[in-house]
N, C-alpha and C positions, 0 to 999 in steps of 0.2 A: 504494500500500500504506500502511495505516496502523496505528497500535497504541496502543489507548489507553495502556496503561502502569495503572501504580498511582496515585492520586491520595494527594500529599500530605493533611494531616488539613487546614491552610491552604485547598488546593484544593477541599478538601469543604465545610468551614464556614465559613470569611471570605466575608464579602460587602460590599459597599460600599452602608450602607443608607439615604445624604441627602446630597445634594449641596448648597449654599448658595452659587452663583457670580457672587449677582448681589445682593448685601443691599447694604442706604441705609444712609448716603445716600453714603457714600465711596467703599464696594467693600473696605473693606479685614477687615470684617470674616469672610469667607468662613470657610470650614470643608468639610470630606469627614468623613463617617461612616462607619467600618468598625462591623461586628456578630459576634462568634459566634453561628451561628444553632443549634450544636451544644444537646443538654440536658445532654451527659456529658462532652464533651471539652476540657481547659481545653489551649488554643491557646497556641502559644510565638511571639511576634511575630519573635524575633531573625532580622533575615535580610529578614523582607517588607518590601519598599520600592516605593514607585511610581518608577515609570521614563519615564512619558508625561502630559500634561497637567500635574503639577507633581512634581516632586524631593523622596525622603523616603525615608527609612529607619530604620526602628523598631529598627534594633541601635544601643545605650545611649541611647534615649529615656527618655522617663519612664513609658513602660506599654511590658515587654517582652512580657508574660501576658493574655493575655483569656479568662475565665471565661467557662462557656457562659452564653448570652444576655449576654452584657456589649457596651459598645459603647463606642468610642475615637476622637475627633477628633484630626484635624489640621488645622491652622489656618493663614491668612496671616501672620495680624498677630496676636501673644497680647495687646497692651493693646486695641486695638480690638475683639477678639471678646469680651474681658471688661468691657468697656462697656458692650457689647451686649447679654451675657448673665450677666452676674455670674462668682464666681470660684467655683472646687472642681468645676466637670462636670472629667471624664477627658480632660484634654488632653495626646498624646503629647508633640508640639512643634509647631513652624512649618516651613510650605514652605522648603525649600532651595534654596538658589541666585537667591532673588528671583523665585521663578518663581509662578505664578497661575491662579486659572481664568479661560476665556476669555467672556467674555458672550456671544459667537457660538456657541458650543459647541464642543467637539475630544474627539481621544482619549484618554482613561483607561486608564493599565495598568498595576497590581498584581502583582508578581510575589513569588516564596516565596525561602526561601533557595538551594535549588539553579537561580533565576531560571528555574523554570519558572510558567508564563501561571497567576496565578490569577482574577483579571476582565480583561477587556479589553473597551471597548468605546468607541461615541462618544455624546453625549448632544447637544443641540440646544436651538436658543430659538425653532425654528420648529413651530408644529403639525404631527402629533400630538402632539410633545412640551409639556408644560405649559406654557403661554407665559406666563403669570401669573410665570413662577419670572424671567420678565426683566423684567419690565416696573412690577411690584408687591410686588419683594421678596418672593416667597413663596422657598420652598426647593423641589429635587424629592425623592420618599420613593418607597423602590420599595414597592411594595404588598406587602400580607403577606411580611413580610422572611423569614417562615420557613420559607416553600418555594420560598427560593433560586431564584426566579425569574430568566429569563434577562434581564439586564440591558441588553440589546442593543435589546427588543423596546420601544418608546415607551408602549405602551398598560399596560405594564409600571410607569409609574411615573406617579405623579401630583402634584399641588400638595400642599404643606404648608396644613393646615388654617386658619393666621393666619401673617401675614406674619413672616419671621424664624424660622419651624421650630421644629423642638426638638434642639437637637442633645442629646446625650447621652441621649437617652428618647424616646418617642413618641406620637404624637399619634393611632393608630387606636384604636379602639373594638370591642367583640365583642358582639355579637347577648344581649342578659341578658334571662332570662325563656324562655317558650314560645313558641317560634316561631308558633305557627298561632294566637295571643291575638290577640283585636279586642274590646281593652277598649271601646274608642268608638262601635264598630256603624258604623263607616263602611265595612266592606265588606275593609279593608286589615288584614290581619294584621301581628302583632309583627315578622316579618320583610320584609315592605316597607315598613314605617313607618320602617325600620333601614335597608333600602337607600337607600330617597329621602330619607331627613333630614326625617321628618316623626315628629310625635310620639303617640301612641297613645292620648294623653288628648284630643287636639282633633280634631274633625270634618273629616275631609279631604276631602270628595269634593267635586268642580269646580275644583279645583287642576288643573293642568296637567305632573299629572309625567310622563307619557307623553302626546306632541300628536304629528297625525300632518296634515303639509299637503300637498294636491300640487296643483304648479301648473307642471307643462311635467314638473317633476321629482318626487322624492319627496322629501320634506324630511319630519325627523323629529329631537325633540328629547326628552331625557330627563332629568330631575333626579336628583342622586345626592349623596347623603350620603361627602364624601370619605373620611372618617373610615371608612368600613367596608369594613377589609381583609378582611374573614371571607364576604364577598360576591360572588355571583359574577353578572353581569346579561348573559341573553343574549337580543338582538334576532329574532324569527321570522315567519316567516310563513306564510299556508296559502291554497289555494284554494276549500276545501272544509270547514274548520273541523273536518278528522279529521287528515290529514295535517300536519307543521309543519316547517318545516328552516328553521337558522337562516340569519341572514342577512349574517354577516363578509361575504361576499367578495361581496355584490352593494352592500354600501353604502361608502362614501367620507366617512371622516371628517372633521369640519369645526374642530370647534374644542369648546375649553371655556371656558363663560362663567362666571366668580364670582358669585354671588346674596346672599352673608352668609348667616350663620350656620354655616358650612361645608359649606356645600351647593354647587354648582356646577350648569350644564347643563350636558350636551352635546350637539352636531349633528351631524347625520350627512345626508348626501345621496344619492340616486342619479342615473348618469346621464341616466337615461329615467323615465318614470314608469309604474304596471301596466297591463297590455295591456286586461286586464278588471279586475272586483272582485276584491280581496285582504282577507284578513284578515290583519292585525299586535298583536304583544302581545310583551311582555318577559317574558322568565323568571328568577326569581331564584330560585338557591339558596346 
């Protein structure tokens, strides 16, 4: 038997929106980003404390309040994170107790003042999860923070645009202009020029933002514009080029590779490759 209960305001709009567990070159400058993802409801902190992966509690910190869309660090180290990042972003305080994020990854959990669960979850340095965020000092950003996306899901959160994140603000982007615009005549409108991190003044076509190999396997790689949280890219396929279903659960994620400019691949595999001819193509909306 179970019951949901009423959801504190906490429970509805706190989210935990950038992780930082692995910054150069020391480690010590780390940080956690909370967010109101609220438009109307300004959040009372007193009472939210993490309880798991590091020690903290926003009762007589220095931000009790967060205003919708506002966003609030906690920090390892306050002279090294402002080294690193200068001084005046919204810093609650520093981790309590000496305690830290893990480079291997562990649990996270947020709770409200009556310590009921408001995030809980584990995060990681292995693929899916963004491996760049261990290796390259990037940060991990859950993707469009404002539909409080489940935090738990890997594919959920991605690298930070350039190494060292943003704490206090963010680094996605929103689709500007008419979507269905092909100022260039390459064929790519405003809105996949936006998803793959290609730009709408210069001639794209024979790029390789979508390649498709197969060689025992199905191997398939996709370029994507990190920055576009407003994006949503989904893999399919057809036998017949009428019919199309996508294709989550036949492929097997491999990894995300950095490219510059903030753009990244990604790979994807299957275990077997098609019985006969297929047709493949990404959908973005």
């Amino acid at each position: 038997t179970s019951y949901v209960g009423n959801p504190t305001e906490q429970q509805e709009h706190l989210i935990i929106s950038e992780i930082m567990y692995h910054p150069e070159p020391d480690g010590l400058a780390e940080y956690i980003e909370l967010m109101n993802v609220s438009d109307s409801v300004t959040l009372d902190l007193a009472g939210v404390k993490f309880t798991n992966g590091i020690d903290f509690d926003f009762t007589g910190s220095s931000v009790t309040s967060l205003a919708p869309g506002g966003r609030v660090l906690v920090v390892r180290d306050l002279a090294a994170f402002e080294l690193a990042y200068g001084e005046g972003l919204p810093v609650a305080g520093v981790f309590a107790n000496s305690t830290s994020l893990s480079n291997a990854g562990e649990k996270l959990k947020l709770e409200d003042a009556s310590n009921g669960t408001i995030k809980e979850f584990s995060y990681n340095d292995k693929s899916p999860w963004p491996v760049a965020a261990d290796t390259l000092g990037y940060s991990i950003t859950l993707r469009a923070p404002g539909q409080n996306l489940d935090p738990s899901e890997p594919t959920h959160w991605r690298a930070s645009v350039t190494p060292g994140g943003t704490p206090g603000s963010s680094d996605g982007t929103l689709l500007a202009g008419n979507p269905t615009d092909d100022l260039d005549g390459d064929g790519l409108t405003a809105l996949l020029e936006h998803a793959f991190g290609t730009s709408d003044m210069v001639y794209n076509v024979g790029e390789d933002l979508f390649a498709i190999d197969v060689d025992g396997s199905l191997n398939i790689s996709m370029q994507q514009n990190l920055a576009a949280d407003d994006v949503e890219r989904v893999i399919e396929y057809s036998d017949d080029l009428e019919n199309w279903q996508s294709a989550t659960d036949d492929l097997i994620f491999v990894s995300t590779v950095h490219i510059g400019n903030g753009r990244a691949r990604l790979q994807y595999t299957s275990e077997e490759g098609p019985a006969g001819t297929q047709f493949w193509r990404v959908r973005v909306r």
